[in-house]
C-alpha positions as a Markdown table, in Angstrom:
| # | Residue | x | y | z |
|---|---|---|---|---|
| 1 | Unk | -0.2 | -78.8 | -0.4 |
| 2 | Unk | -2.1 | -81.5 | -2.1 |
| 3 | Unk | -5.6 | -81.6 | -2.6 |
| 4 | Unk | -6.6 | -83.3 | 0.8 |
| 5 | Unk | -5.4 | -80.6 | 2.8 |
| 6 | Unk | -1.5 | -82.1 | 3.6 |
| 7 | Unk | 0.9 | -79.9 | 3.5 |
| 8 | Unk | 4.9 | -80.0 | 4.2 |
| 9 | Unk | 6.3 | -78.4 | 7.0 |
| 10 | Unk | 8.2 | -76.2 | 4.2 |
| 11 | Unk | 5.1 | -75.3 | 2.3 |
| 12 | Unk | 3.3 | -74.1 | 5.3 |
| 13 | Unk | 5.6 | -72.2 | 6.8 |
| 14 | Unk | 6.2 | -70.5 | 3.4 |
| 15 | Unk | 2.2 | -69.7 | 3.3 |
| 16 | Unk | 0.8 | -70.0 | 6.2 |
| 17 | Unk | -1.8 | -67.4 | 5.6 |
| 18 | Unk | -3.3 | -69.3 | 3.0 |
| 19 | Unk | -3.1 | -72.8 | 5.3 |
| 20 | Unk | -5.0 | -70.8 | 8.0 |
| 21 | Unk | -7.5 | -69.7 | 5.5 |
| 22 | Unk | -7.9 | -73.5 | 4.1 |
| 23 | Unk | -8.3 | -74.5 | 7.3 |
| 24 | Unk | -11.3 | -72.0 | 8.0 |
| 25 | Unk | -13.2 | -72.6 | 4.8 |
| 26 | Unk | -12.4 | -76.1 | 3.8 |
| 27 | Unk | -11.6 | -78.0 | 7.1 |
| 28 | Unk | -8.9 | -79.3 | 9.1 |
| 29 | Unk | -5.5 | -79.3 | 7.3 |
| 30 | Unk | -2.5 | -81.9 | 8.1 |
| 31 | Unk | 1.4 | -80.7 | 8.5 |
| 32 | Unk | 3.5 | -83.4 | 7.6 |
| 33 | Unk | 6.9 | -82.5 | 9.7 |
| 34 | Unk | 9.6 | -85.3 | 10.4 |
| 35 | Unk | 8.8 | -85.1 | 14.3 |
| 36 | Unk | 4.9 | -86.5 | 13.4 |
| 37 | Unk | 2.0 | -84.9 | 11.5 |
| 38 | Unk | 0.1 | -82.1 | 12.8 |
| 39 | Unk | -3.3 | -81.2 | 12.2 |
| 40 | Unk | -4.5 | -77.4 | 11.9 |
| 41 | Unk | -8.5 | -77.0 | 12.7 |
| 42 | Unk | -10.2 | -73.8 | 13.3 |
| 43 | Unk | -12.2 | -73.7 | 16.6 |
| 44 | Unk | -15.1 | -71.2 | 17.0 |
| 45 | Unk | -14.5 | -68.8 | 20.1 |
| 46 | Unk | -18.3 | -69.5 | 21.7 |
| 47 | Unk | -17.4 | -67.0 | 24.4 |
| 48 | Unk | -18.0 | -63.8 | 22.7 |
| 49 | Unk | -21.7 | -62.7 | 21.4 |
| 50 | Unk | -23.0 | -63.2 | 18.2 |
| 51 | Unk | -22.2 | -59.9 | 16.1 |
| 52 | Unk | -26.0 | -60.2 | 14.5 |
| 53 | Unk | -27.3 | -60.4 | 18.3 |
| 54 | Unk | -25.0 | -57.9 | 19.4 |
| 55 | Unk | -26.1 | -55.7 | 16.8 |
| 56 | Unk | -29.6 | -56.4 | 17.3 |
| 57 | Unk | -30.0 | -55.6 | 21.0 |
| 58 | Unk | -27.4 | -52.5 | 20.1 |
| 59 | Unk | -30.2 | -50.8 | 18.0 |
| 60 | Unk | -31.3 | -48.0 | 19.0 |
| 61 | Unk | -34.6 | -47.9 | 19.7 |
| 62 | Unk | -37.6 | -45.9 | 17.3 |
């Protein structure tokens, strides 16, 4: 992987558990692959409830 976030379809399949963590704290990362380049972003799941909220309104109360 170079410092732009490209990797080689080799290099992420050898760590892809560090590829997905790139791609959730720096930003979108790009797989170069001979079929076309692929690009790996991390998309928030806005269906489930804030944990802070959750926990919030979970409180017991007194």
């Amino acid at each position: 992987m170079d410092s732009k976030g490209i990797w080689s379809a080799e290099e992420a399949q050898e760590d892809f558990d560090r590829m997905l963590e790139q791609a959730r704290s720096v930003g979108p990362q790009e797989i170069d692959d001979p079929t076309g380049i692929y690009v790996l972003k991390v998309k928030l799941d806005r269906t489930k409830p804030d944990a802070a909220q959750f926990l919030a309104k979970s409180a017991p109360k007194g």
